[in-house]
Structures are given as C-alpha cells and as structure tokens.
C-alpha positions as CSV (number, residue, x, y, z in Angstrom):
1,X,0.0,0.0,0.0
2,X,1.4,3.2,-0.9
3,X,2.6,5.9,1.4
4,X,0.1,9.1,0.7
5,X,2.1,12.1,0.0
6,X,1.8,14.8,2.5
7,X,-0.1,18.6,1.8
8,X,1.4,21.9,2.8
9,X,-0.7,25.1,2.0
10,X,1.6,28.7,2.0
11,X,-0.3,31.6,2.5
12,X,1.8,34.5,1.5
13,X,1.7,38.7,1.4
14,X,0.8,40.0,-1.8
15,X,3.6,42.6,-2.1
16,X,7.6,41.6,-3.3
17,X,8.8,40.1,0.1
18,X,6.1,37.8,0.4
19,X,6.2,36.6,-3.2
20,X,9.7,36.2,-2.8
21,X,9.5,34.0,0.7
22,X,6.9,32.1,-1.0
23,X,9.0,31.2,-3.7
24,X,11.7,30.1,-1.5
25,X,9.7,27.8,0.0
26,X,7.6,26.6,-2.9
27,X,11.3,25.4,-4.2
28,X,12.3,24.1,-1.1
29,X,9.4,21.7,-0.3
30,X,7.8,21.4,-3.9
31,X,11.2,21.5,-6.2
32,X,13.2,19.7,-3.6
33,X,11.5,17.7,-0.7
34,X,13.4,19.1,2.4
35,X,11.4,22.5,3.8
36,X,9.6,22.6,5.3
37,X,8.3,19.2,5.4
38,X,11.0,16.6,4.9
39,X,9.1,14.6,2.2
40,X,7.6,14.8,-1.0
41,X,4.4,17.2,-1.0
42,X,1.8,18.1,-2.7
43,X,1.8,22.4,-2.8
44,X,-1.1,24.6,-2.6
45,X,-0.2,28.6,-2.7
46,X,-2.5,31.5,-2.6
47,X,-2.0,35.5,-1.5
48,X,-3.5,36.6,1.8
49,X,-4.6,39.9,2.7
50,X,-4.1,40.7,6.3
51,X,-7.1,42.0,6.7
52,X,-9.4,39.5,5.2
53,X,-7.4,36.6,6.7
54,X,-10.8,34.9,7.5
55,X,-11.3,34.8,4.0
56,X,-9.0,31.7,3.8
57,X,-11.2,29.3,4.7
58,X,-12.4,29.2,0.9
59,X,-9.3,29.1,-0.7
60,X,-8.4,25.6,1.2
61,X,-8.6,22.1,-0.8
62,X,-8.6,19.3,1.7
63,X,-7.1,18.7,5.2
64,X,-3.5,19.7,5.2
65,X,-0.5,18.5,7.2
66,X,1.2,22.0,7.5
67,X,0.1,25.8,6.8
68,X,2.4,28.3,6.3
69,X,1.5,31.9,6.9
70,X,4.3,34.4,5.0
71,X,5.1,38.0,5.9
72,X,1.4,38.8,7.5
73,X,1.1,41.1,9.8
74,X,-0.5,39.9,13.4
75,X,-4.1,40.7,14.1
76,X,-6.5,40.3,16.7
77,X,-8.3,38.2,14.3
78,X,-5.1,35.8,13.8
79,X,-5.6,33.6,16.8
80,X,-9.3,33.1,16.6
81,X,-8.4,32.1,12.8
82,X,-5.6,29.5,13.3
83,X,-8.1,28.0,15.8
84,X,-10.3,27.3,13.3
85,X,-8.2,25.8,10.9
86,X,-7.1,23.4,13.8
87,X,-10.5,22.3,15.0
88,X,-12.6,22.7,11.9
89,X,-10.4,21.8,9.6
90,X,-8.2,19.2,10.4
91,X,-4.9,21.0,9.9
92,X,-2.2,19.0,11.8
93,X,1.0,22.3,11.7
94,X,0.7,25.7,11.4
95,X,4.1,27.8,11.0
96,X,3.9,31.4,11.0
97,X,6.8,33.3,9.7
98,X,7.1,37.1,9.6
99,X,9.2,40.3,10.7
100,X,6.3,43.3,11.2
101,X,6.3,45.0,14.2
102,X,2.5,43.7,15.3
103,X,3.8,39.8,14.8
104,X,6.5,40.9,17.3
105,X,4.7,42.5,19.5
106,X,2.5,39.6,19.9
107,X,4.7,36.9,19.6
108,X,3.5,34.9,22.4
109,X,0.0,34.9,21.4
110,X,1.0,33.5,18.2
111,X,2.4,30.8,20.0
112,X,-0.3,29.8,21.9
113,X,-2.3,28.8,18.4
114,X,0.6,27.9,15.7
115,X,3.1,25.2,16.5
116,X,6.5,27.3,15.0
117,X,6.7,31.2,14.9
118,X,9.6,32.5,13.9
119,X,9.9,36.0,13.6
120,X,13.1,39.0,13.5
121,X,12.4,42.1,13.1
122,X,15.3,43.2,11.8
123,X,15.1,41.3,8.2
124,X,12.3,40.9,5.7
125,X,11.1,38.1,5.9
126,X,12.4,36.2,2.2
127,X,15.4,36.6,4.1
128,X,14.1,35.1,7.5
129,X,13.1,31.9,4.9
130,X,16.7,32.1,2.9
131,X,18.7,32.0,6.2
132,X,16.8,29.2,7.2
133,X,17.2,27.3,4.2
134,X,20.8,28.0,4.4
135,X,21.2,27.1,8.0
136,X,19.8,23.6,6.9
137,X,22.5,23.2,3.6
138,X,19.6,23.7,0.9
139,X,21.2,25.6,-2.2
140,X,18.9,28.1,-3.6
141,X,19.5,28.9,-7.3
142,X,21.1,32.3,-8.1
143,X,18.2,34.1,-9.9
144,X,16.0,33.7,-6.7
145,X,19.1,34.9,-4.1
146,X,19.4,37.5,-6.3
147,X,15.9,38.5,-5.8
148,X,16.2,37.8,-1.9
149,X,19.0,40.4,-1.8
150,X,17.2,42.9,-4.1
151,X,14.3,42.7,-1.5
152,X,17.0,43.0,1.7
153,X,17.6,46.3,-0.2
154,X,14.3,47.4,-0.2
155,X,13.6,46.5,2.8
156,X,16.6,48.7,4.8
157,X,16.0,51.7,2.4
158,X,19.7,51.4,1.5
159,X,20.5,52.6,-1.9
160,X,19.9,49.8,-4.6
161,X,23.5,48.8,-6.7
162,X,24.0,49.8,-10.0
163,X,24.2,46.0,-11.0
164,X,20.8,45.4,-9.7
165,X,18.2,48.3,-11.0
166,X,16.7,46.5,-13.7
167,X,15.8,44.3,-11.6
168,X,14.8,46.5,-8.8
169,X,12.3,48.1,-12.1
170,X,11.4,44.6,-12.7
171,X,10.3,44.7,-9.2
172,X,8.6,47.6,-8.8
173,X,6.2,46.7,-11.7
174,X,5.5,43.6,-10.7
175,X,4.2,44.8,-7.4
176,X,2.2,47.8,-8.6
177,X,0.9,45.2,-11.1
178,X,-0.3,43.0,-8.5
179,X,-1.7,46.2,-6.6
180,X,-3.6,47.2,-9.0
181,X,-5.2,43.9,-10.6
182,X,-5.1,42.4,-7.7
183,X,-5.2,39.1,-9.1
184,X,-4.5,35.6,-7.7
185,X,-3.7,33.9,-10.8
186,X,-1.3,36.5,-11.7
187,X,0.6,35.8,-8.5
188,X,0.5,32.4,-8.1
189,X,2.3,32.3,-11.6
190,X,4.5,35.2,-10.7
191,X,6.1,33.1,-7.2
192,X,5.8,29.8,-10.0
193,X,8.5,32.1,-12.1
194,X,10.6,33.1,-9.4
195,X,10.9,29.3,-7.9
196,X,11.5,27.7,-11.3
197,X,15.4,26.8,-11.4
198,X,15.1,27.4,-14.7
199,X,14.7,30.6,-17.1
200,X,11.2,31.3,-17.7
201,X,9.4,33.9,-19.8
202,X,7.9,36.8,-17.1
203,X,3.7,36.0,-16.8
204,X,2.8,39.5,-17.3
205,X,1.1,39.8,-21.2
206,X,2.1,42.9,-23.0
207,X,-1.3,44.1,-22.8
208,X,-1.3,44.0,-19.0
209,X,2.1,45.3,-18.9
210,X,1.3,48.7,-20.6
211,X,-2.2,48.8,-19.2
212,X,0.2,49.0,-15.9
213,X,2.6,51.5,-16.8
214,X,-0.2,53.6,-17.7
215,X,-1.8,53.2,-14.4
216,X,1.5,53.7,-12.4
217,X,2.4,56.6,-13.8
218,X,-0.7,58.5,-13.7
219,X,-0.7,57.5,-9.6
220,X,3.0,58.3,-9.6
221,X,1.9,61.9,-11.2
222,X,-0.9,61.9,-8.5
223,X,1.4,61.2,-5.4
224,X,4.2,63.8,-6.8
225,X,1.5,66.2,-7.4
226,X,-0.2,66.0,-3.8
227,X,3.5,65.6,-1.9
228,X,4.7,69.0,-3.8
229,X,1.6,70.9,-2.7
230,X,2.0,69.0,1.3
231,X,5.8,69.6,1.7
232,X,5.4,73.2,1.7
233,X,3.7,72.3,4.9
234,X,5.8,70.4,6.6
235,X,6.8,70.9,10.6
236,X,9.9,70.2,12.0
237,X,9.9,67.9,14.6
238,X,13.5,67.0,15.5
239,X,15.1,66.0,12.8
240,X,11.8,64.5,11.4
241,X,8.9,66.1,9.3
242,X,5.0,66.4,10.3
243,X,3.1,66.6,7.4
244,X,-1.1,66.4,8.5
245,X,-2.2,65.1,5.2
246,X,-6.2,64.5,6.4
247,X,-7.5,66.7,3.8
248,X,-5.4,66.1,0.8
249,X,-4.8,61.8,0.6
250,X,-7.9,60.3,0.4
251,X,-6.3,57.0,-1.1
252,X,-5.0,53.8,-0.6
253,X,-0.9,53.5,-0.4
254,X,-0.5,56.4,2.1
255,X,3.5,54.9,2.5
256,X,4.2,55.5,-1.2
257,X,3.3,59.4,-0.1
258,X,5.4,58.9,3.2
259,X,8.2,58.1,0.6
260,X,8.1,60.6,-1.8
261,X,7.6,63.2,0.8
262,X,10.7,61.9,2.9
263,X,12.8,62.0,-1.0
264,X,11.4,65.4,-1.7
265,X,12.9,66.9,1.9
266,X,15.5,64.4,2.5
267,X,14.4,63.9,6.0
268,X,12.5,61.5,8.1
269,X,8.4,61.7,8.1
270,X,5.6,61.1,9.9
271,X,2.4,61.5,7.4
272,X,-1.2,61.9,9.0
273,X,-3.7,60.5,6.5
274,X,-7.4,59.9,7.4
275,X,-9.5,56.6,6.1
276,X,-13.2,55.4,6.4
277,X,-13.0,53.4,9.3
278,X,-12.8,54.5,12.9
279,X,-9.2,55.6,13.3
280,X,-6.4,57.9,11.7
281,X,-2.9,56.4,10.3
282,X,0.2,58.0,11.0
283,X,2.9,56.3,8.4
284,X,6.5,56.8,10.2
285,X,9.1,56.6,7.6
286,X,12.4,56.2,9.0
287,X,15.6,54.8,8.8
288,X,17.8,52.4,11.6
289,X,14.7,51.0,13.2
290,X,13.5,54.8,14.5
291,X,10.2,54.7,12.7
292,X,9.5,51.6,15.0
293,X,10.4,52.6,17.7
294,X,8.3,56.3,17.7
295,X,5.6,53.7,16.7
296,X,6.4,52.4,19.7
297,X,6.7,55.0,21.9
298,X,3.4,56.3,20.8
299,X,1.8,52.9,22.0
300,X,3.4,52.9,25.2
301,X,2.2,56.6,25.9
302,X,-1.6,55.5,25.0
303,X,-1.8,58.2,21.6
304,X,-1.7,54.9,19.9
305,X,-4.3,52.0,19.5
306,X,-2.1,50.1,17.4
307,X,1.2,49.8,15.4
308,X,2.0,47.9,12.3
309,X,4.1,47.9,9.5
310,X,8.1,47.5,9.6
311,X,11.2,49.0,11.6
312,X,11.9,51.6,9.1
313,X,8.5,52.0,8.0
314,X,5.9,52.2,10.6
315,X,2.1,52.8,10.8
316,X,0.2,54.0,13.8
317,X,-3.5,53.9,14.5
318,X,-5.0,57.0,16.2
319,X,-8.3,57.6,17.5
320,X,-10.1,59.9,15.1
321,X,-11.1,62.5,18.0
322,X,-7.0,63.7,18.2
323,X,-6.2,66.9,17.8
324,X,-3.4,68.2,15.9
325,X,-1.6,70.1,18.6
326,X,-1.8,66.6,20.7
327,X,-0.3,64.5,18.1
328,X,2.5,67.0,17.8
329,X,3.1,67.2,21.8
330,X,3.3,63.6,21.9
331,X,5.8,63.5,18.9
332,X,8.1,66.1,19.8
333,X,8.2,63.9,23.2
334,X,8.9,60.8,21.0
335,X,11.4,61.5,18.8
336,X,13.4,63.4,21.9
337,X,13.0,59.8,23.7
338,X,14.1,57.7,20.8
C-alpha cells in the first residue's frame, strides 16, 4: 500500500517580500523535498490579505498537514483564525513566519495557536526563509538569491546597486501590477516564475504590462503632485517632518506618499492620512529602526491603538477624536525619547 504524499498550503503577502519568501519555499518543499516538510508534497499557494485573513477558509482544498503563513502582519483576528483551521479543519501544523512589528509584539500569542513562529524584526522576511534554508544546507538557485538580496535592499531603504536596478524596475512593476489587478492567478504564476530553477518567460502579457505603466504613472503623477503641494507644509519635529495630510490623501498606499515626501525633503516623516474606518494612520518613515520605535513609543504613551508595518517604516493607528496640537506634543516627546 502506498505511502500518501503529505499537503502543505503557503499563504503569502501579496507585495515583493512575500512573493519572494513564498518562492523560496515553494522550491524548497515542492522543487526539492526538504522544507519545510521533509518529504515529497503536494503544494497549494494563494496570496492573503491581512485583513481578510478569514477569507481563507475558501481558498483551502482538503485537510492539510502544515500551513504556512508568509510576511502577515498579526491581528486580533489571527488567533481566533488558526483556531479554526485546527479544529474545523483538520490541519495537523501551522508555522507562522514574519518580521512586522505587530507579529512581534505579539509573539507569544501567536504561540499559543501555531506550533513554529519565527519571527526578526530586523530582516524581511524572504530573508528570514533564505537563512533558514541556508542554516539547513539547501542551495537556492542564483536568480532567486538575487531576488532575496534585491528585497534586503528594499527593505533597509539602503541605496539599490547599479548591477541590480533593472531588476529592482522589474520589481517595482511587478508589485504595482499585483496592486492594481489584484489578481491571484497573476501571483501564483509570478512566485511559479521566481521558484523555477530554470529561465522562464515573465507572466505579465504585453497588454497588461502597458495597461500597468499607464496606471503607475498616472498615480506616480498623482502622489508627486499632492506631496509637492503637502511639503510646503511640513513641521519640523527634531530632525523628522510632520506633514497632516487629512484633507489632501484620500487613497489607498498612504507609504508611497510617506516616501516621496521623505525623498522630496531628505528627511525623516511622519504623514497623518485619514481613512473610512474609525481611526487615523500615521505612516512613520524612518531609517535604523526609529520609525518603530516612535511607533512604539506612541503605544506605550496610549496616543496609539495600534502599530504595524516595519522597523523603518511604521504605521500608527489613532483615534479619530486627536487633535493636531496633541499629536504633535506627543511626537516632539517621541522622537526626543528615541
């Protein structure tokens, strides 16, 4: 009687990092046997959005042996979820592996529900996945290290090498792509390319591909547009720059504003946006870990109801009710402190 072959389901992050740590592991287990199940497996993949995590009960196929969850931020909803999956579902191993400042945070919650978490906040987390791989001898091919250390470039804000910015293009349009179309096809091919050992033709048709370059570069016209006319009214805070952008954004992707501002005044920001829902997001840009740890800070000192996002890229929930001279007392307090 034959052995049946085991099931592992990868749930990853839409954006480059967690295409890039999903490849790494559908090549590890699916290409190769070894992570992280030690056998042959069968290997289901799908993008998860963080915030509709409980979507994910229709996107499984079966009972699984193992679910990994890739570069999500933690939740409150999170532990409720892997609960399910575990009773409801039959799923024997959940491993959660991640480096935002939420999954941190609440690290020991996580444990309580998934059987590994492994989390650092001081790498993306492709390159949480590639030093594990590498701790355990597996040999990743060089087209997707090369794509590991484009994203550890990203990721720090250091200043991307000559030898690597048509790939960093490549990059860049492959995640506005999937921001845009937001489809699930489109990415499960895309981490299918990246894992392949061998050369494959990029899945993005020339009709999508210039139906994105028009759409990026009307929103890069947008954000360059709105971050001229909000610079002007910047306030110095220390050696960072308060911009209150409530009544100008009114858009999703506040960061890529947070990043043109900070290149337009070559400074560290913090950028108030508004949304539809019950709180205000301030997005920290900062270098060296300091946008965490205002983030931080801000949490400790009860301005905040929650933090997200990365070390050097931080976002803040506020309490819609905060006034503008408060938020500015508590960040000139914050980035004295930090």
């Amino acid at each position: 009687m034959s052995k049946s072959i085991a099931r592992v389901f990868i749930g990853g992050d839409w954006d480059a990092d967690g295409l890039v740590a999903t490849a790494l592991l559908v090549y590890s287990q699916e290409k190769l046997g070894v992570y992280p199940l030690n056998t042959t497996a069968v290997v289901d993949k799908k993008p998860v959005d963080p915030e509709r995590l409980r979507f994910i009960f229709g996107d499984l196929n079966g009972v699984y042996d193992l679910i990994v969850f890739l570069d999500l931020p933690y939740t409150n909803n999170v532990p409720r979820i892997l609960r399910i999956l575990k009773k409801h579902f039959g799923v024997k191993k959940i491993m959660y592996i991640d480096h935002h400042i939420s999954t941190i945070m609440n690290k020991e919650k996580l444990e309580e529900v998934a059987d590994e978490v492994i989390v650092d906040r001081r790498n993306p987390t492709s390159a949480i996945v590639y030093r594990i791989l590498s701790e355990k001898g597996v040999h990743i091919h060089s087209r997707l290290k090369t794509f590991v250390e484009l994203v550890n470039y990203m990721d720090s804000g250091r200043r991307i090498p000559d030898n690597l910015m048509k790939l960093f293009e490549l990059v860049k349009l492959i995640s506005k792509a999937l921001t845009i179309k937001r489809d699930v096809e489109l990415w499960s091919k895309i981490v299918d390319w990246l894992a392949s050992p061998t050369p494959l033709p990029l899945p993005l048709e020339e009709g999508v591909l210039k139906r994105v370059k028009d759409i990026v570069e009307e929103r890069d016209r947008m954000v360059e547009e709105i971050a001229t006319d909000l610079a002007v009214s910047a306030v110095k805070i220390g050696d960072f720059r308060f911009i209150d952008a409530r009544s100008k954004w009114r858009y999703r992707g506040a960061s890529a504003l947070a990043s043109k501002l900070a290149s337009m005044l070559k400074a560290p920001v913090i950028v108030w946006v508004d949304t539809n829902k019950e709180y205000t997001l301030l997005v920290i840009k900062a270098f060296k870990g300091r946008a965490y740890r205002v983030a931080k800070y801000l949490l400790a000192e009860g301005i905040a109801l929650d933090i997200a996002g990365h070390p050097n890229l931080a976002i803040v929930k506020i309490p819609k009710n905060v006034k503008n001279e408060e938020i500015r007392e508590h960040l000139y307090r914050a980035v004295y402190y930090v």
